[in-house]
C-alpha positions, 0 to 999 in steps of 0.5 A: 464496506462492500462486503459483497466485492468478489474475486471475480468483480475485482476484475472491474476494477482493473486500472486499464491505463497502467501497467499490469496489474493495479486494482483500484476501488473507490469507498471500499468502506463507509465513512462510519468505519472510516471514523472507527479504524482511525479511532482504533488506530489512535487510540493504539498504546503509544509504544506501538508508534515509532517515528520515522523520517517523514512518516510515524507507524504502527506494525501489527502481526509481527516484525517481518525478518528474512529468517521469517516472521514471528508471527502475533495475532490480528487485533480484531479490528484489523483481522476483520479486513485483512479477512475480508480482502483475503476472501478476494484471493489476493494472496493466492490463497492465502490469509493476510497476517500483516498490518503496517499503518502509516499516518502522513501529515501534510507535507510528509512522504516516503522515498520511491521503493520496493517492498522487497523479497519478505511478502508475498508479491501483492499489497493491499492498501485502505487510505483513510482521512485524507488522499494522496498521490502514489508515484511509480518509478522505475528502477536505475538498474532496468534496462538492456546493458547494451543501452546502459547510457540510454538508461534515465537516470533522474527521478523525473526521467524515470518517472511512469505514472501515478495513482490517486488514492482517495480516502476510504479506497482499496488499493490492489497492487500486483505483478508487473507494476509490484515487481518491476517499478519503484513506488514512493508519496512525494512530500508536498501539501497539495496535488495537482491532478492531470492526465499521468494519474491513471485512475482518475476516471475511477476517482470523483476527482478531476484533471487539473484540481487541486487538493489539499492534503490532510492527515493520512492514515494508511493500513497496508495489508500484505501475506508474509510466506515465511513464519516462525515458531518461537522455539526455531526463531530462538534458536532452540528449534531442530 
């Protein structure tokens, strides 16, 4: 891992070429724990899946809720990098205390979305096995409402860039880009790189390559604000 990384030097790894703010770091981590987080992740009890529609998950820290979050410890193996991508100052000070992993097959995807008002407005993200395509969107509703009929309404239409994430990166992602736009990992088995990937100069990949997908395995690192003792989520709390 690049445990000497800092708040200050993320700044070097600012996406320059989309909408602020998307910090992309490329081997955050080594091939060797690569190797140990995806043993780790499968080698979780089989309860701890659930499948969803395109997509089969693991949710570590506690099950987020608008009434708040009751909270469970970190295994080690995962407090060890929401620690270390903490320390970059991220979460405003605050320490990451939830995990959602997610494993894509070839294939598999997730709908353009937000994550929503429960986490604290920045997601972290380590790809692990394989690389993907995240695709960024904006929403049906932006717009003036003087220029309702000018709003786009296709998903092509609404469509702003994308971001290559490559296996064992750090993906920061905050602001304007967290807030105001949709992201979403479009179903196919293979990409084909151009000019709307807008780290590609930050990637070892290039224009017009083709890649094959492979089996991914994504742990998505976010700040919950909201925490719940047992007793005030039981309803037993003053």
């Amino acid at each position: 891992m690049q445990s000497t990384l800092t708040a200050a030097d993320l700044e070097t790894h600012l996406v320059s070429q989309a909408p602020h703010a998307v910090y992309y770091i490329p081997d955050y981590i080594t091939e060797a724990e690569e190797e140990y987080l995806l043993r780790q992740v499968y080698n979780a009890p089989k309860p701890k899946w659930t499948q969803l529609s395109g997509r089969k998950l693991q949710n570590w820290g506690g099950l987020p809720h608008p009434r708040g979050m009751m909270a469970e410890k970190l295994p080690p193996w995962l407090q060890t990098y929401t620690n270390k991508i903490s320390s970059l100052g991220v979460f405003g000070g605050n320490s990451a205390n939830h995990v959602l992993v997610n494993e894509y097959k070839p294939g598999e995807g997730i709908m353009p979305h937000e994550d929503g008002p429960l986490y604290y407005p920045t997601v972290t993200t380590i790809s692990l096995g394989s690389h993907t395509v995240l695709e960024f969107y904006l929403p049906l509703d932006r717009g003036c409402p003087e220029e309702e009929d000018q709003v786009p309404k296709t998903e092509e239409q609404r469509y702003a860039l994308s971001l290559l994430l490559e296996p064992r990166s750090l993906l920061v992602l905050r602001e304007d880009l967290y807030k105001n736009y949709l992201h979403g990992i479009h179903p196919r088995t293979q990409d084909t790189l151009s000019h709307r990937v807008a780290n590609l100069e930050k990637c070892m990949a290039q224009a017009e390559e083709t890649l094959a997908r492979g089996t991914r395995v994504s742990l998505t690192i976010r700040y919950v604000p909201k925490v719940l003792k047992a007793a005030i989520f039981l309803g037993k709390g003053k």
